[in-house]
KEMAR-123454 format. One record per residue: residue in three letters; x, y, z of N, C-alpha, C in turn. Coordinates in steps of 0.05 Angstrom, whole numbers, plus 5000, padded with zeros to 4 digits. Atoms other than C-alpha are relative to their C-alpha. Layout:
# residues N
ALAXYZXYZXYZ
...
END
This chain:
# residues 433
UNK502749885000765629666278498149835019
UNK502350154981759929506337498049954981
UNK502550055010754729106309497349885025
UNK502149994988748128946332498849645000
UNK500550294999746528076346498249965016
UNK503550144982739627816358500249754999
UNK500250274984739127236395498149895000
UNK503350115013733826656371500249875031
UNK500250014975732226226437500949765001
UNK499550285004735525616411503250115016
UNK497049995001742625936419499150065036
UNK500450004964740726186501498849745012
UNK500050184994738425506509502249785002
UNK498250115002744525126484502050115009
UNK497849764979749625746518497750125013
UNK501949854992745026026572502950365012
UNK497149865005753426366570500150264977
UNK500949965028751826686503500750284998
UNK500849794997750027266518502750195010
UNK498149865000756327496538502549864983
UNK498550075015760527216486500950154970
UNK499949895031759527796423501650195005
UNK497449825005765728216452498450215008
UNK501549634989763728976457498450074983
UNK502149925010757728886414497449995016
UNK502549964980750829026428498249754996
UNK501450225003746728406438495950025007
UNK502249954996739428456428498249615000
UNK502050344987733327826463497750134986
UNK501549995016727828016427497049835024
UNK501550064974721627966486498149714992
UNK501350325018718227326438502649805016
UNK497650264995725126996452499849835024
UNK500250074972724626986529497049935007
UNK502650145001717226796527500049784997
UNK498750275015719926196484501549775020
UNK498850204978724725986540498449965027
UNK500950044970720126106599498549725000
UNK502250295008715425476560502249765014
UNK497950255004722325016573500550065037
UNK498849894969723625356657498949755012
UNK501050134988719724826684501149655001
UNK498050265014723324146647501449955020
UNK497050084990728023716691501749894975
UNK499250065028731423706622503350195007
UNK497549824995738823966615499250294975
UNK500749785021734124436564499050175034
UNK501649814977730124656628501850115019
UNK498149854991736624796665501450264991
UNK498949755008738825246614498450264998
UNK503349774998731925626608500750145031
UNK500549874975732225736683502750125008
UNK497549985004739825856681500350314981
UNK499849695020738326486623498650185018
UNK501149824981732926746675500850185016
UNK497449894975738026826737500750164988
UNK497949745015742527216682498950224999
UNK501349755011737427666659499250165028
UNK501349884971734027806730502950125018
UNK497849874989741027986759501550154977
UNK498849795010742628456706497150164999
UNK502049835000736228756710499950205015
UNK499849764977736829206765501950214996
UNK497949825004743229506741498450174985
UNK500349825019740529976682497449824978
UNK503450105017733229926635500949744976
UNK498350275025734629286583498250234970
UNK501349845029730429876538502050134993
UNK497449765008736130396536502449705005
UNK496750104999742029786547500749985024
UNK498250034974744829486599503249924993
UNK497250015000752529556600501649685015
UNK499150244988755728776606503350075010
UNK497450074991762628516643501650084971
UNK497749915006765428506580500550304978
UNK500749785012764029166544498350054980
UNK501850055015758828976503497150145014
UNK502949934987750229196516498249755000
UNK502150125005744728786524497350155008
UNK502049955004737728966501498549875001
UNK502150155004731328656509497750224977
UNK502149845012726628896455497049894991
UNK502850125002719728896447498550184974
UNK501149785024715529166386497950155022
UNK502849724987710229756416497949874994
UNK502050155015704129386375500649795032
UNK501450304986705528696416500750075027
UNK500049984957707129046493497650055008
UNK502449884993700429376488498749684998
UNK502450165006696828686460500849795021
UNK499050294991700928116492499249764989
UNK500550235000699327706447502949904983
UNK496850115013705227146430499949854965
UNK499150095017706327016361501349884986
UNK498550165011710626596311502550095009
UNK497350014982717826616345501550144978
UNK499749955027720926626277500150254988
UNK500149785017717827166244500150265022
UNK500149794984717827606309502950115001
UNK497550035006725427426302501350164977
UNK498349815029725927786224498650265003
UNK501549735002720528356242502950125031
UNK498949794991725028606298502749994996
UNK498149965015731528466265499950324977
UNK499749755021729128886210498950255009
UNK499949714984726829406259502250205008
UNK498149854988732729536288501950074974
UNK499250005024735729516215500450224990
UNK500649705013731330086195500650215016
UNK498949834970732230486261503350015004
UNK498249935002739530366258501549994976
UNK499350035025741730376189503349985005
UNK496450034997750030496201501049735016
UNK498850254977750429866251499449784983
UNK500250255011750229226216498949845022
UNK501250144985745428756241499949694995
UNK498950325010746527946246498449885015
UNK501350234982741227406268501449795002
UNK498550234984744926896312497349765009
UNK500950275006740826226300500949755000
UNK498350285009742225456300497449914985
UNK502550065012735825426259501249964967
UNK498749915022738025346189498350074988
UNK501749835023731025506154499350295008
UNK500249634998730826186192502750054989
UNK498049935012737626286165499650054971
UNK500049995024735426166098497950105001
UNK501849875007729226596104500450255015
UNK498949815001733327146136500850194973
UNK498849855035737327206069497950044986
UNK501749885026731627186025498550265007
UNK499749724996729427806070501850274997
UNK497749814998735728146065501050015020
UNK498249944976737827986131502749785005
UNK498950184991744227676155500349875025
UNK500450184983744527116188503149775002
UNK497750264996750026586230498549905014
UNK500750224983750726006263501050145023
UNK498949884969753126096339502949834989
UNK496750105010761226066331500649915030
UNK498350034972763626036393499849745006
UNK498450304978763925306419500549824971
UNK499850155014764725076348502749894992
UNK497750095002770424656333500549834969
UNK499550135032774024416263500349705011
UNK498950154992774423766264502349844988
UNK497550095024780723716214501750035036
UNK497949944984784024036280500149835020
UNK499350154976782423466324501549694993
UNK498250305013785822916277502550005010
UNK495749994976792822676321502049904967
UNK497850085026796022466242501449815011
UNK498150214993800422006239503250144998
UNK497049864996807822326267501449785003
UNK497250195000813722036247502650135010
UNK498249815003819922176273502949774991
UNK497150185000827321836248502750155019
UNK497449984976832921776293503449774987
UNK497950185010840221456282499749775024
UNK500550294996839820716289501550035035
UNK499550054967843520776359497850165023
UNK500949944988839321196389497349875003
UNK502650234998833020706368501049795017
UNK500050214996836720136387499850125034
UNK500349894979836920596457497849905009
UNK503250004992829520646458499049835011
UNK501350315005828119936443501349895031
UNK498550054976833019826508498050095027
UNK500949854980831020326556497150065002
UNK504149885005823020516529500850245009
UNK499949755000826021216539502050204985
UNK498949775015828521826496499850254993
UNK500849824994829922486503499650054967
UNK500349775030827322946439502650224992
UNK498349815003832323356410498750184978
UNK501149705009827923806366497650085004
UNK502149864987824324146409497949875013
UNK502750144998817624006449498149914994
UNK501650065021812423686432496750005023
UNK501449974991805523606451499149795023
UNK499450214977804123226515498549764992
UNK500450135003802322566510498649974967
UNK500350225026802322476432501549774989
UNK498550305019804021866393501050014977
UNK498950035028808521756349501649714990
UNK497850225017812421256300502850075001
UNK497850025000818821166314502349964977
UNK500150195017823020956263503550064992
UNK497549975002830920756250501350144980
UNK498149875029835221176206501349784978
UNK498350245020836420746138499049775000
UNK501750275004831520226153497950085012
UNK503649954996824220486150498849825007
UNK502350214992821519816166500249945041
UNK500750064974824319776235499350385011
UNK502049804978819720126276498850035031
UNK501850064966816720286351498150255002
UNK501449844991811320596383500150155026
UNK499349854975812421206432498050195009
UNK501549844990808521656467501150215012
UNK498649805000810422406482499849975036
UNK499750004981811922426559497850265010
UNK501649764994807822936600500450324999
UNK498149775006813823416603500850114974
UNK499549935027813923456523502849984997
UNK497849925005821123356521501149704994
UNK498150325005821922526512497649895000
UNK501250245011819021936487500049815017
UNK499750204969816521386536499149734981
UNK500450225020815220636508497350015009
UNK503450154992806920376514500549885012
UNK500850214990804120056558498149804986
UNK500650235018802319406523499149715019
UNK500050264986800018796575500849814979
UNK499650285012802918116539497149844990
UNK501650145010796717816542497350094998
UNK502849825001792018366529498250115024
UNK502549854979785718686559498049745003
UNK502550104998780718226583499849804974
UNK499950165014783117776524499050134970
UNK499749825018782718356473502750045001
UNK497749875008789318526435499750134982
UNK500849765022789819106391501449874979
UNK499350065031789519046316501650164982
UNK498949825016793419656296500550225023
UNK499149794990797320336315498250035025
UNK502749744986791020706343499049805017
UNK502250194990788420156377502049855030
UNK498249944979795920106411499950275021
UNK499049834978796320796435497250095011
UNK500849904980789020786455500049805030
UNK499150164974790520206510502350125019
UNK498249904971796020586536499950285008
UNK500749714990791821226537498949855029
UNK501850144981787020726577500249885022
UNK498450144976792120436623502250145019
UNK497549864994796420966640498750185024
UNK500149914976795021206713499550345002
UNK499849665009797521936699498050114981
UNK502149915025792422086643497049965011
UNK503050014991785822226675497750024986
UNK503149955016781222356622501249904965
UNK500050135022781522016556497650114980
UNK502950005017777822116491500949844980
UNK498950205029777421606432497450084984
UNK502150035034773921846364501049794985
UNK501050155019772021466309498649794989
UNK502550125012767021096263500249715009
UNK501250224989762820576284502349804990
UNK498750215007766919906286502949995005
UNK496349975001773720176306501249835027
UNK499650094976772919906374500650185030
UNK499249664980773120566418497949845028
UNK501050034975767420246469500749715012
UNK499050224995770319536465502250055027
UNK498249854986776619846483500650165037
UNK501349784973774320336541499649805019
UNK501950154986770219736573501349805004
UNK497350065009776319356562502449995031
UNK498349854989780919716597498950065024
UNK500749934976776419906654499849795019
UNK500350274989774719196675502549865005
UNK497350134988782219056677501650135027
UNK498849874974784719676716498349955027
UNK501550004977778619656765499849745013
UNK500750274986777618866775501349814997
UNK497350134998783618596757502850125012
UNK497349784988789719076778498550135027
UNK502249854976783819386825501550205009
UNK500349644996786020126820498150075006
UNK501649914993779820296827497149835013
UNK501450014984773620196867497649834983
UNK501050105019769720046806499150194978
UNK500850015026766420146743497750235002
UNK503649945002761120726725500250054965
UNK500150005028758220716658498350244995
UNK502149794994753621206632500550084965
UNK500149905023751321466561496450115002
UNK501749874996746521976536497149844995
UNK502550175004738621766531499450154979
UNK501549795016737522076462500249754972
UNK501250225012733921526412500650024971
UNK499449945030736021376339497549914986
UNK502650015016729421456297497750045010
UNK502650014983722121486326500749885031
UNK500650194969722421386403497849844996
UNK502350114994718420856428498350065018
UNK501749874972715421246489501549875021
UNK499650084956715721106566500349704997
UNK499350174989718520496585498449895029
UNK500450164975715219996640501449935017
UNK498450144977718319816708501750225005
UNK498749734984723420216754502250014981
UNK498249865017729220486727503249874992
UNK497350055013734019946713497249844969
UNK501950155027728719566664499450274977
UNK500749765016727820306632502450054984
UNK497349915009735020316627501149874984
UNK499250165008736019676601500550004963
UNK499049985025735419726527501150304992
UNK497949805003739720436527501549904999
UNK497649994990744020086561501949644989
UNK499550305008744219366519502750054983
UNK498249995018749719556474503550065019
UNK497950024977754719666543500449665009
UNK499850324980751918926577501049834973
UNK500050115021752518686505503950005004
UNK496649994999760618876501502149825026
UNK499450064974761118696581499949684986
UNK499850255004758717996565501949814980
UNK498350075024763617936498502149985019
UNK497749904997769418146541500049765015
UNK499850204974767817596605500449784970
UNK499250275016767317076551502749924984
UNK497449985004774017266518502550025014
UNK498149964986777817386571500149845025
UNK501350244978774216866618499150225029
UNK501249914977770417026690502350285020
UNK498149824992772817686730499349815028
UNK500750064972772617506809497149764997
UNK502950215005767216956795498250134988
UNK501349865016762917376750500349884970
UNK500650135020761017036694498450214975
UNK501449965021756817456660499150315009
UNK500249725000754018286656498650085029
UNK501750014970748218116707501849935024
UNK498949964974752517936754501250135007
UNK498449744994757218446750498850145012
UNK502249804991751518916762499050025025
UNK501050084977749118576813501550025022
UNK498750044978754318606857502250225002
UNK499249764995756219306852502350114985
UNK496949905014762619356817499950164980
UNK500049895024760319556753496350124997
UNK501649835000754820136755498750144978
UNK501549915022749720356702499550245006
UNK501249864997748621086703498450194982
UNK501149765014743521526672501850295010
UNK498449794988747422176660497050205009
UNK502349814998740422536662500150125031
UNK499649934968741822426748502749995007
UNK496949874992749222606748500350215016
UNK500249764984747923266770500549975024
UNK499550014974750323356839502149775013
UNK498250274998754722656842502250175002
UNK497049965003762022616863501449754995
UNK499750245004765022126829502949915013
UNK497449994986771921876870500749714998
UNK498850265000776221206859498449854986
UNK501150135023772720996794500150024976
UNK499949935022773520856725497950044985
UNK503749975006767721166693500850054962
UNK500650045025766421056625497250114989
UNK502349965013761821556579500349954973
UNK500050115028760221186516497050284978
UNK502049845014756321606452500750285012
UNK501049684982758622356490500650134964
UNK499649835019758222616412497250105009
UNK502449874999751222706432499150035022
UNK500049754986752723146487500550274994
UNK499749735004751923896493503350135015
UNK496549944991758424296513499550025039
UNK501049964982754524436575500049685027
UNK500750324985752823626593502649965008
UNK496450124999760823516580501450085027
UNK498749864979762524046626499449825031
UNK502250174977757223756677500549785016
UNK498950335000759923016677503250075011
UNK497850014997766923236677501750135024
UNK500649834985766223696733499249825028
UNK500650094983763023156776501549765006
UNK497950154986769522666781502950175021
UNK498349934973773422666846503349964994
UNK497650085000780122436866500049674994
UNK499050295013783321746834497749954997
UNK500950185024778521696787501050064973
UNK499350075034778821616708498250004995
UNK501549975015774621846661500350104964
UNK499550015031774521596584496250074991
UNK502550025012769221856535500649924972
UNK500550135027767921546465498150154991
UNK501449855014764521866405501249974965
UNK500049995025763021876332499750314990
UNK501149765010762722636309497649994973
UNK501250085017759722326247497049825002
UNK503550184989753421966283498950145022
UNK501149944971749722436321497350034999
UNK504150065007742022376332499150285024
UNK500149784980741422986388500150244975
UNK501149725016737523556341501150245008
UNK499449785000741224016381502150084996
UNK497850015005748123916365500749934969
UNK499250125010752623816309502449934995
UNK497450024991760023606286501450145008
UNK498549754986762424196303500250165023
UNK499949854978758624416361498949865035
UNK501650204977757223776409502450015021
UNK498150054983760423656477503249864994
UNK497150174995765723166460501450214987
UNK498349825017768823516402500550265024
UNK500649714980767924186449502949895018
UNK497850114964772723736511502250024992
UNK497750025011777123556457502050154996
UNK498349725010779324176428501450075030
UNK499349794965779624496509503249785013
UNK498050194982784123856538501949904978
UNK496850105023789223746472502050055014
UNK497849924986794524056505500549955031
UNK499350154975794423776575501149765005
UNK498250324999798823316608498649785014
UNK501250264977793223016648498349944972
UNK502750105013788522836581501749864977
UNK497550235024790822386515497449984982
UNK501749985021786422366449500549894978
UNK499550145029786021876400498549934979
UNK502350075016783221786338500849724985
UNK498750225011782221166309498049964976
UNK500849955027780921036238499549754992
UNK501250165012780520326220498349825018
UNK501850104981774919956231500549674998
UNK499250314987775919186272497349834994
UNK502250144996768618996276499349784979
UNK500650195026767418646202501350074984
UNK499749845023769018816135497450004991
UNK502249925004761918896125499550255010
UNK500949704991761719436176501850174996
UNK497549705006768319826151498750074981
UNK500449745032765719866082497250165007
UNK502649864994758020096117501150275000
UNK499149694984762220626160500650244973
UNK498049765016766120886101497950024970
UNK501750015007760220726048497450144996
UNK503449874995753520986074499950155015
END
């Protein structure tokens, strides 16, 4: 059955895509809505991109057929713009909101057999839908479970000769069946559960390859567990261009990353160098505008990167005579970027590191991921469970969004990691509060 989905101005802000996403239903904008976004057209904001980004859409379907009678979309669906009669004559703009349940329940009354659904990420218009009688969702479409992005822990047993193979060679073909590219699993001998190895699914899904493990670590980091093995040899492994590491604060996901980049790029020198970059979105009351140009602006965003950089030089001792974060910086190798001026970049022969992308939009993800070149590498980190970006949540932020899309590729690798390294103060916080 075609139903009828009004669009609040939060969802064409966050998908300016949206709009063609309800199948062969009819999608009604509601003329408050687009008034709503024209306030945001002006923003160098990745909000004001999408405002001006819904415009284009609408103005190039405009010409085809009236948005009063329906305009017929790509995918067999309509889109309507509607306006009440009362507010075309007055122009004047009223509460967003309630303009949102009066012409919901217009079209309600006017079409009684079509079921009508307000599409919101608002949750108190949701809940003052229902107490009108109207229904109301969230936006589905970029939302992701996040039970489905947990890698488990796979075991597989084998007869003791074919481990003792493994342990030989670091390679083994699968004999039941394929598997998913580059997962991890536990190895483990037939008849003696304790001996064990760690393997990783080859790109071809059809065999088991050993980790890469340096002897004497990263930068004078060695992993404390499984997850913390297979994400160094997501992090080190040439073939694997894009990396993601979830989980809660303390597990070591940006240690790791920052880690690993400083070894391939300035020790092994694969690459050219280092770009860093995380979102600018503030936990609790901003403090306002920042003084001075734009690395002093950047600086406390960006203290919890120089903060790791400087842990790693002191544990692992000086890279190329680099002693310390400032000098890194200073002398080009290792690059601070605001993603806010990503736009338009090509990033090529660098390991770029985005720390915090839970609190990216699916949009930012795309954006970033879109703007690396050839021989580079790009790892992002993220907590689904810590996000401070009002416009997202676990289910519908960039990373999660990448995750779900690149599981199954042989160029990406996804790990979650579960225990936390940092203290036992901060495991029991994470798992605690």
């Amino acid at each position: 059955m075609r139903k009828n989905y009004v669009l609040d101005a939060n969802i064409l802000l966050h998908d300016p895509a949206s709009i063609f996403k309800f199948a062969d239903n009819t999608v009604v904008i509601p003329v408050g809505v687009i008034e709503e976004i024209d306030r945001f057209k002006k923003e160098m904001t990745e909000r004001g991109f999408n405002a001006r980004a819904v415009a284009r859409t609408l103005d190039s379907l405009r010409g085809q057929q009236s948005f009063t009678q329906g305009v017929t979309l790509p995918n067999g669906g309509t889109l309507e713009v509607y306006c009440e009669p009362d507010r075309a004559l007055s122009g004047v703009i009223g509460n967003g909101d309630l303009e949102l349940l009066r012409v919901a329940k217009a079209i309600q009354q006017s079409r009684p057999s079509i079921p009508v659904i307000i599409v919101t990420k608002d949750i108190n218009l949701r809940i003052r839908a229902d107490v009108t009688g109207l229904r109301a969702e969230d936006y589905e479409s970029d939302r992701v479970r996040l039970a489905d992005l947990e890698t488990g822990d796979t075991e597989l047993t084998v007869p003791e000769e074919r481990f003792a193979a493994f342990r030989a060679e670091g390679d083994l073909a699968l004999t039941d069946g394929p598997r998913h590219p580059n997962e991890y699993v536990v190895l483990r001998a037939e008849g003696d559960g304790k001996r064990s190895a760690l393997a990783r699914v080859h790109a071809d899904g059809g065999r088991l390859v050993a980790l890469l493990t340096p002897e004497r670590g990263v930068c004078g980091v060695r992993p404390r567990n499984k997850e913390q093995f297979y994400a160094i040899d997501a992090l080190l492994n040439e073939d694997i261009r894009l990396v993601t590491l979830m989980g809660k604060a303390g597990t070591g996901k940006t240690l790791l990353a920052l880690a690993a980049a400083m070894h391939a790029a300035l020790e092994a020198k694969h690459y050219r160098g280092i770009l860093v970059g995380r979102p600018i979105v503030p936990l609790g009351r901003d403090i306002g505008y920042l003084p001075g140009d734009i690395e002093r602006k950047l600086e406390p965003w960006m203290k919890p990167i120089t903060d790791t950089v400087d842990f790693l030089l002191d544990t692992g001792g000086p890279i190329r005579d680099h002693r310390d974060s400032v000098s890194l910086l200073r002398s080009g190798l290792v690059e601070i970027q605001p993603l806010t001026y990503i736009r338009g970049r090509s990033i090529a022969n660098r390991y770029v590191v985005i720390d915090e992308a839970q609190n990216l939009t699916p949009l930012e993800v795309k954006t970033i991921i879109t703007r690396i070149g050839q021989a580079a590498k790009v790892v992002l980190t993220g907590d689904a469970y810590q996000i401070d970006n009002p416009y997202v949540d676990a289910h519908s932020n960039g990373f999660t969004f990448l995750v779900n899309r690149f599981r199954s590729r042989p160029i990406a690798a996804h790990v979650v990691l579960r225990k936390g390294e940092r203290s036992t103060l901060a495991a029991l916080a994470a798992d605690l509060l």
